[in-house]
ROTI-179639 format. One record per residue (C-alpha): residue number from 1; x, y, z. Coordinates in pm, whole numbers. Example, Ala and Ser with C-alpha at 12.3 -4.5 7.8 and 13.67 -1.06 7.14 Angstrom:
R  pos  x  y  z
R  1  1230  -450  780 .
R  2  1367  -106  714 .
//
This chain:
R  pos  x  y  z
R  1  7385  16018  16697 .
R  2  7737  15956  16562 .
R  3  7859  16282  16766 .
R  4  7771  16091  17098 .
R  5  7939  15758  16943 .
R  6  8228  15962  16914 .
R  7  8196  16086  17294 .
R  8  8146  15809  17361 .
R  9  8494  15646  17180 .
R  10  8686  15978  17308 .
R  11  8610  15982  17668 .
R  12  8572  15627  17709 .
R  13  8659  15365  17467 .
R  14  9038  15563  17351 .
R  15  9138  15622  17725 .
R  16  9135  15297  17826 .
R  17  9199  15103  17560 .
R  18  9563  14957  17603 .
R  19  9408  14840  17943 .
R  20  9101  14687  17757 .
R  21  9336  14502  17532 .
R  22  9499  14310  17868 .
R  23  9169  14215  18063 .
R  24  8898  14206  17795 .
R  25  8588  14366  17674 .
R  26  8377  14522  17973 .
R  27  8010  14521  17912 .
R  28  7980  14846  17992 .
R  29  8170  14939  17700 .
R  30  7861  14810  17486 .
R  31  7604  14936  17710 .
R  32  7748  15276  17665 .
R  33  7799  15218  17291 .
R  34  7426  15120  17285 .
R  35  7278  15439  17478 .
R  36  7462  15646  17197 .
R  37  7249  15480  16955 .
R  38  7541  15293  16780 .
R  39  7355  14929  16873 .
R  40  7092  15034  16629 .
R  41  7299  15126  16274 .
R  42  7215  14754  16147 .
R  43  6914  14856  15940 .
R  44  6936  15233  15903 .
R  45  7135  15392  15642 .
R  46  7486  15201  15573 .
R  47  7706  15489  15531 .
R  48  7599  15555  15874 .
R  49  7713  15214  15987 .
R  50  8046  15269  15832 .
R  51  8122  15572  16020 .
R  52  8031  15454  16310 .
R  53  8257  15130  16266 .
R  54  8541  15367  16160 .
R  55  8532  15597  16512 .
R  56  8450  15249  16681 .
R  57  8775  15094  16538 .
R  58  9005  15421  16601 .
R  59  8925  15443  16972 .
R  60  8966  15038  17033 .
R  61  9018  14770  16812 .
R  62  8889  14490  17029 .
R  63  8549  14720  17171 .
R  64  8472  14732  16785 .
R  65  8480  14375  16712 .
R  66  8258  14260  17021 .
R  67  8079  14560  16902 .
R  68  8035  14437  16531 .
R  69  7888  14088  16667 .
R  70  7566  14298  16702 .
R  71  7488  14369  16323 .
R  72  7430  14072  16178 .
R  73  7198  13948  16414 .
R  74  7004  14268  16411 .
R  75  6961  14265  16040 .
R  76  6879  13901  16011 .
R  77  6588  13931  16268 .
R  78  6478  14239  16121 .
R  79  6475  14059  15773 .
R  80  6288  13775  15932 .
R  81  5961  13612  15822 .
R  82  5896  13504  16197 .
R  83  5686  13773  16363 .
R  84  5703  13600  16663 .
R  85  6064  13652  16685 .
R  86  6102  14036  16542 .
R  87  5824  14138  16796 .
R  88  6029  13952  17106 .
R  89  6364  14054  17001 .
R  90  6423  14347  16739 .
R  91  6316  14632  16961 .
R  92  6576  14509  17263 .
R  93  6845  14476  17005 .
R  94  6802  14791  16802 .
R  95  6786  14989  17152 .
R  96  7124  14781  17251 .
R  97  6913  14687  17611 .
R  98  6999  14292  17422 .
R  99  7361  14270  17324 .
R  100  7389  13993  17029 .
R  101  7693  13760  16894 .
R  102  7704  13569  16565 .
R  103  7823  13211  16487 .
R  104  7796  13224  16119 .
R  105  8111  13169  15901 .
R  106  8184  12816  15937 .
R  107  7881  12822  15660 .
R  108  8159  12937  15450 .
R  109  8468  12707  15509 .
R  110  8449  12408  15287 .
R  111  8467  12066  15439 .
R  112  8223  11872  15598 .
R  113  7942  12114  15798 .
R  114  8045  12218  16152 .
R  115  7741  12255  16268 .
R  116  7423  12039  16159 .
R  117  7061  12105  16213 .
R  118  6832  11815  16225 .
R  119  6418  11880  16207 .
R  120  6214  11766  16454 .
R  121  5882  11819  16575 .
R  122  5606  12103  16517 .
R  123  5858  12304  16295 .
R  124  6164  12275  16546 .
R  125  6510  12149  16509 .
R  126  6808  12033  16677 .
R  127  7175  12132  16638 .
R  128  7509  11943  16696 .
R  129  7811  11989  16658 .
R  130  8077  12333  16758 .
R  131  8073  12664  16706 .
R  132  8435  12694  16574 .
R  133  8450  13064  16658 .
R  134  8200  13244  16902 .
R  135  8313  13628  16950 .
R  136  8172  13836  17301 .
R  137  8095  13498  17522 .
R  138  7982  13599  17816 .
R  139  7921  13959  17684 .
R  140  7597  13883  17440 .
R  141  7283  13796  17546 .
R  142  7185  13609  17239 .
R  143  7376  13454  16956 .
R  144  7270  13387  16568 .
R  145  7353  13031  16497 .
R  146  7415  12904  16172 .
R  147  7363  12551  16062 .
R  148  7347  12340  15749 .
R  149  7064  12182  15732 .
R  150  6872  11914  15465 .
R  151  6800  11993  15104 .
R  152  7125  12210  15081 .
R  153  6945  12468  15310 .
R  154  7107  12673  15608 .
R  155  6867  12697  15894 .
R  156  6976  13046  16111 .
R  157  6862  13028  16466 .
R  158  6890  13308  16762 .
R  159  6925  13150  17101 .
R  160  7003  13257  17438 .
R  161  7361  13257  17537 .
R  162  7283  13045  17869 .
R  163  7165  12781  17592 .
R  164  7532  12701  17441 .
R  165  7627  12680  17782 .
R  166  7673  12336  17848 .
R  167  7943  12163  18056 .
R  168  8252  12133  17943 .
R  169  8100  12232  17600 .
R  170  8337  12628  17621 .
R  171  8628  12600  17487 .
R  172  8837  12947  17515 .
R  173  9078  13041  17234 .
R  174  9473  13171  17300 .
R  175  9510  13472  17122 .
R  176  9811  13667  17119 .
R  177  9605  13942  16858 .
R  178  9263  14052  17000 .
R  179  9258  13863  17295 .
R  180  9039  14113  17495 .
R  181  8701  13995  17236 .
R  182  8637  13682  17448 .
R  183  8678  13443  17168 .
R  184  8556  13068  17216 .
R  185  8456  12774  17064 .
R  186  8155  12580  17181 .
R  187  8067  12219  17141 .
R  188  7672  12187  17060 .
R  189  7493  11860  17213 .
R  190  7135  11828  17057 .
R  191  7073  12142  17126 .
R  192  6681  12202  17093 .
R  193  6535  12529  16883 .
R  194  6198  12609  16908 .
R  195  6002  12751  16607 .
R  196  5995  13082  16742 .
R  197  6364  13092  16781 .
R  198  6412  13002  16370 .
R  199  6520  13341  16192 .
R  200  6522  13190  15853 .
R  201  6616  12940  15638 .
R  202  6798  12953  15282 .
R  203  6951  12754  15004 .
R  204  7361  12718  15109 .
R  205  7434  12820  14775 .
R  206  7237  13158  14757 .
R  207  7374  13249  15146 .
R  208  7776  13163  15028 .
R  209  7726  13377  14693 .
R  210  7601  13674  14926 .
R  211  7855  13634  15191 .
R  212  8137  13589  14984 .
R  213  8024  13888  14761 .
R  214  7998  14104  15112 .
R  215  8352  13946  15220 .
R  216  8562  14136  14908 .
R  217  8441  14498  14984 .
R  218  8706  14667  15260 .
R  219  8622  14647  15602 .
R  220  8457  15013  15755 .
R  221  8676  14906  16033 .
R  222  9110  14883  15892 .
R  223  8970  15290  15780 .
R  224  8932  15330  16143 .
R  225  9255  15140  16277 .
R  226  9457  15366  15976 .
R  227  9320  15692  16184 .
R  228  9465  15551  16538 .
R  229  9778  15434  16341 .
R  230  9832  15804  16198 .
R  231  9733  15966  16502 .
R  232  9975  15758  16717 .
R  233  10239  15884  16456 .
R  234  10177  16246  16415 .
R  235  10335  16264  16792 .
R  236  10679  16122  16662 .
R  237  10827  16436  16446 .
R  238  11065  16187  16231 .
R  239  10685  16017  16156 .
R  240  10490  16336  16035 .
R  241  10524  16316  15671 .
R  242  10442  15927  15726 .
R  243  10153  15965  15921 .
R  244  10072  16279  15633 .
R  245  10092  16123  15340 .
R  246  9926  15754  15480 .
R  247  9619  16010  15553 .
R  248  9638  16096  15196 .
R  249  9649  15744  15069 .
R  250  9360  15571  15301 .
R  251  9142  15888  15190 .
R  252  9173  15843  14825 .
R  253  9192  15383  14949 .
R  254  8878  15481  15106 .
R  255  8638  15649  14846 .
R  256  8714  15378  14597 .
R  257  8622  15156  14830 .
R  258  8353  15282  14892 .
R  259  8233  15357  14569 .
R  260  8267  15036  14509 .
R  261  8000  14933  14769 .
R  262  7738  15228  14637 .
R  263  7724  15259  14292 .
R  264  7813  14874  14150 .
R  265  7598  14579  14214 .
R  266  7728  14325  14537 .
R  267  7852  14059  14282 .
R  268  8013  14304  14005 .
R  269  8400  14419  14019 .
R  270  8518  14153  14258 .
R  271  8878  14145  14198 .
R  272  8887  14537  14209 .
R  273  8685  14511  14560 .
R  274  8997  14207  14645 .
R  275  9225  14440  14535 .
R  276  9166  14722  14722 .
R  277  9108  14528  15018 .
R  278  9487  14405  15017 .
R  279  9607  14739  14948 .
R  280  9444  14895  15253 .
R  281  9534  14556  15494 .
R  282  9861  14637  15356 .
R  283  9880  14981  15459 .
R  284  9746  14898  15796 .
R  285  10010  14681  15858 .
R  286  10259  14918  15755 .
R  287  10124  15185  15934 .
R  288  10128  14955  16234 .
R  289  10525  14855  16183 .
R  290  10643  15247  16129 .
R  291  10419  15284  16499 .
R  292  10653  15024  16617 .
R  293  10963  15205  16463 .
R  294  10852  15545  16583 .
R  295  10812  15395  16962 .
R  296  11126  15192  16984 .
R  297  11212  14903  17178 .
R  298  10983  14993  17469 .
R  299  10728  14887  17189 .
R  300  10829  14511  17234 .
R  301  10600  14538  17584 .
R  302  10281  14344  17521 .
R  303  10087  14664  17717 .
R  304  10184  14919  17455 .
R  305  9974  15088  17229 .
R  306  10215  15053  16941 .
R  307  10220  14651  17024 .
R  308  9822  14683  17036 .
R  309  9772  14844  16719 .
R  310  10038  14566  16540 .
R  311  9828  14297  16671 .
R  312  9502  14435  16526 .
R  313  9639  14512  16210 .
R  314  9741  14142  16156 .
R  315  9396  14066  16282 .
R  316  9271  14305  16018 .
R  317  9496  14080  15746 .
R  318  9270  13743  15852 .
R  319  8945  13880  15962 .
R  320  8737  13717  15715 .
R  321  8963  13617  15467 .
R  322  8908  13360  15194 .
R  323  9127  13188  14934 .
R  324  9035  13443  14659 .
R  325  9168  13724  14991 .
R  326  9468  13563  15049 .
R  327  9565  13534  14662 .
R  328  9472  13953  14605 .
R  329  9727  14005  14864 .
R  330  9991  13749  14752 .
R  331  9945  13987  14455 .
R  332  9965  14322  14524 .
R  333  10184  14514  14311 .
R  334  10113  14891  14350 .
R  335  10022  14963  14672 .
R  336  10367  15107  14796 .
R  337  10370  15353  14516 .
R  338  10229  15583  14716 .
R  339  10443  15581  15004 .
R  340  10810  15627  15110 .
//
């Protein structure tokens, strides 16, 4: 399986990426992802899931975010109590024939809900309010909503794409970092879910302790930007022993990262997951800069790979991050010991 993701990312997803990055995420990027059996890592082993991000994210930064959408969604409906639902949809979206999004993280910003979900009749709701940040619109077939609902609950809800799309209700970010994911924001008008379209409910509190416990591990995917960033450097012979000894420090970044995320418990060692989260951000975004260095000023064009790879490192720096995120970084102290 992972040997025809990565035929997939070498013949396809690498090759074009620079030119992905200007006009966007083609479908057919996902459709090809999903016939190599990558759509269907959500619930199989996660080590498998993080390799697969990891050759994803080398190949093409923005692919692997529209790409990583899927996974949540997947697992939720697999997880779900509503047969109705997992017979309908988890076959289509394990096989990748259903491509999925994910509206979720606004459950995690504080401030007054984004998103509320009102019940109504024979076990149905209705949701107002926008989607702050909607990744792969016009890409995913279906989208996981999340919405807080009465009783400190969080009501999660996969609808149809064509649903959110109301007039005038898509609002289409300005990116100057990722701006190939087709990012948007989408106003919700009492917009009606069925009882069949509920995943699952839960109390706020027990979804934000998981979520935020999941948020300090390392991302699968700044692993996978650190190989493209190396790569792209072994060609520049002033960059070699860079590009060698990076390698050497995202390996070593790596396995305590992942150690982390197999042998301790989700809500022990936080600070050490924060901390080692920073200090591989960090070396992402120094890898990007010596990229820059190593290419020169023809690296100032916005259709460069060494411009490309900058911009998803600083997307790999806010991806996710919290207050607790930005003060590990504000606080790194060690990192560059192990560089030049």
């Amino acid at each position: 399986m992972l040997s025809e993701t990565s035929r997939v990312a070498d013949e396809l997803l690498s090759p074009s990426a620079d030119r992905t990055a200007r006009d966007g995420v083609p479908r057919s990027h996902l459709d090809a992802l999903g016939a190599s059996g990558a759509l269907g890592l959500a619930t199989r082993n996660p080590a498998l899931l993080r390799r697969a991000t990891e050759i994803v994210s080398a190949a093409d930064g923005a692919t692997w975010f529209v790409y990583a959408q899927h996974h949540q969604p997947v697992r939720a409906v697999a997880a779900s109590d509503n047969r109705i639902l997992r017979d309908r949809w988890l076959t289509p979206l394990l096989t990748g024939r259903t491509l999925s999004g994910h509206a979720i993280s606004h459950l995690a910003r504080p401030g007054p809900p984004a998103i509320t979900a009102t019940p109504g009749r024979y076990g149905g709701w209705t949701l107002n309010g926008r989607i702050p940040w909607l990744t792969g619109w016009g890409l995913a077939d279906v989208v996981l909503v999340g919405a807080v609902a009465p009783d400190d609950r969080v009501l999660f809800a996969l609808l149809p794409s064509e649903d959110l799309d109301a007039p005038q209700a898509v609002h289409r970010h300005t990116l100057w970092s990722m701006a190939a994911t087709h990012a948007v924001a989408v106003d919700l008008h009492s917009v009606a879910v069925t009882r069949d379209q509920v995943v699952s409910t839960a109390r706020h509190e027990d979804w934000l302790n998981t979520y935020l416990h999941h948020n300090a591990n390392t991302h699968p995917a700044v692993f996978g930007h650190l190989r493209a960033t190396t790569r792209y450097l072994g060609r520049y012979e002033a960059f070699k022993g860079w590009a060698d000894h990076a390698t050497l420090l995202a390996d070593r970044l790596r396995g305590h990262a992942y150690g982390l995320i197999d042998t301790r418990p989700a809500h022990e060692a936080i600070e050490e997951r924060l901390a080692t989260r920073a200090a591989v951000v960090d070396l992402a975004l120094r890898s990007a800069a010596a990229c820059l260095a190593a290419s020169g000023a023809r690296a100032m064009g916005s259709d460069t790979t060494a411009a490309r790879l900058m911009g998803e490192a600083a997307f790999h720096l806010v991806h996710g991050q919290t207050p607790r995120a930005q003060h590990a970084y504000a606080h790194l102290t060690d990192v560059r010991t192990g560089m030049p």
